[in-house]
Every structure is written in structure tokens, then in C-alpha cells.
C-alpha positions as a printed Julia matrix, in Angstrom:
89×3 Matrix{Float64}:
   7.99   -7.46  -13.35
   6.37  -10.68  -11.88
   3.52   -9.26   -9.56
   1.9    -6.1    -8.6
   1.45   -5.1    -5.16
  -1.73   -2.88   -4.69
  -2.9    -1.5    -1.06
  -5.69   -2.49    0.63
  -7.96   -0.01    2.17
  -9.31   -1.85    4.32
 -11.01   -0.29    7.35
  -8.63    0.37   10.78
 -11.37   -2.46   12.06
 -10.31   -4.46    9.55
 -13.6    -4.87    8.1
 -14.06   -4.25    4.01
 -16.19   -1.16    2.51
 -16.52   -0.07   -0.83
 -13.36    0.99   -1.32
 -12.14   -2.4    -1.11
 -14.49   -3.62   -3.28
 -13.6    -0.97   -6.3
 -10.12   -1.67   -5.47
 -10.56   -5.69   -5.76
 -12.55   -4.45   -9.23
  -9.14   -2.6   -10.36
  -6.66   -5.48   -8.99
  -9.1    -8.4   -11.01
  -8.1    -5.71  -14.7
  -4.95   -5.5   -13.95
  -4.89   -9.49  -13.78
  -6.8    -9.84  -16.98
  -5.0    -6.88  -18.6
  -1.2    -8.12  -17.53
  -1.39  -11.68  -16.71
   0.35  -10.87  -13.62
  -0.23  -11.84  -10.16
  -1.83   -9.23   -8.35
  -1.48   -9.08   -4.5
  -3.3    -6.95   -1.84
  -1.81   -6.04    0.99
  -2.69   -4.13    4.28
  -2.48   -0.61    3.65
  -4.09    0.81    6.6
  -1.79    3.74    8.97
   0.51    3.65    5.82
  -0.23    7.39    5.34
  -0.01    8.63    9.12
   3.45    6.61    9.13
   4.5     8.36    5.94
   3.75   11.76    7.43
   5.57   10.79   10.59
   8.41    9.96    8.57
   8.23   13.26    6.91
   8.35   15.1    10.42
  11.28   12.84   11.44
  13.31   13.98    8.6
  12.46   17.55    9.13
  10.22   17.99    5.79
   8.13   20.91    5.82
   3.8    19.94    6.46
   3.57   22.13    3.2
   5.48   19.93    1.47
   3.77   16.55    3.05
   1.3    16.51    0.37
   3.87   15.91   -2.48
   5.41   13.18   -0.96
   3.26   11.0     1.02
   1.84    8.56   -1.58
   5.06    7.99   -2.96
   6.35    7.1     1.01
   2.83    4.88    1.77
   3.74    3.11   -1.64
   7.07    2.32   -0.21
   5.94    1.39    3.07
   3.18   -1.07    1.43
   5.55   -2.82   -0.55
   8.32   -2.71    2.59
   5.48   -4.54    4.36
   4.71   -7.12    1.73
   8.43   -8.24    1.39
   9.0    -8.22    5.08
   6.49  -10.99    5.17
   7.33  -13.08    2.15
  10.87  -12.99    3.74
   9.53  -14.28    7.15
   7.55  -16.64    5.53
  10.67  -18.24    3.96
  13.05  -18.11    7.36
């Protein structure tokens, strides 16, 4: 492992609340804790793109709940190495 990739919760403005702040909090431990780099990135609509994923692929709404952190994780980390690879073209 050579970096951790947390989610932002940033506001849909854009702007930061508390929850970024606690989250910044968590990211700075995890830093001191594993001497790894730890990057934010943009997790807002993650969740209402998971569950759209879920309908796409026919999963039951009662079953949403199981799944959809595990699918926003994905989709957060999808996002962070789409743009380190455009960075690099």
C-alpha cells in the first residue's frame, strides 16, 4: 500500500462543513499512524451514482443498503485514478 484514498464530503456547493473538518481530523491519524500519504478526493453524488448503478443492474432497493458504500468506495477511488492518469497523458 503506498497511499490511502479517503472521500471528501464536501458540500454539493462545494463549500466545507464539519464533516470535512472531522474527516481532515481522521485523514491527518491515519498520516501519523501509517506514514502514508493520505489523499482526499471529491466524494460528493458518489452515493446517488452507486444507487443508480444498483437499479441499472436490476438489484433490488432492499438490497441497496448493503451495497452502496462498498460501490461509492469504488467510484471514489475510480475517480482519483482517472485523474492521476490524465494528469500523466
Amino acid at each position: 500500500v503506498g497511499k490511502i484514498i479517503l472521500g471528501n464530503p464536501l458540500m454539493l456547493s462545494g463549500d466545507e462543513g464539519e464533516r470535512v473538518r472531522l474527516t481532515g481530523e481522521f485523514a491527518d491519524s491515519l498520516r501519523r499512524r501509517t506514514g502514508l500519504e493520505v489523499i482526499m478526493e471529491d466524494e460528493r453524488l458518489t452515493t446517488v451514482e452507486a444507487d443508480e448503478i444498483m437499479d441499472e443492474a436490476g438489484v433490488p432497493k432492499s438490497e441497496h443498503k448493503k451495497y452502496v458504500d462498498m460501490i461509492a468506495a469504488q467510484l471514489i477511488l475510480q475517480s482519483y485514478m482517472n485523474r492521476e492518469t490524465y494528469k500523466h497523458d
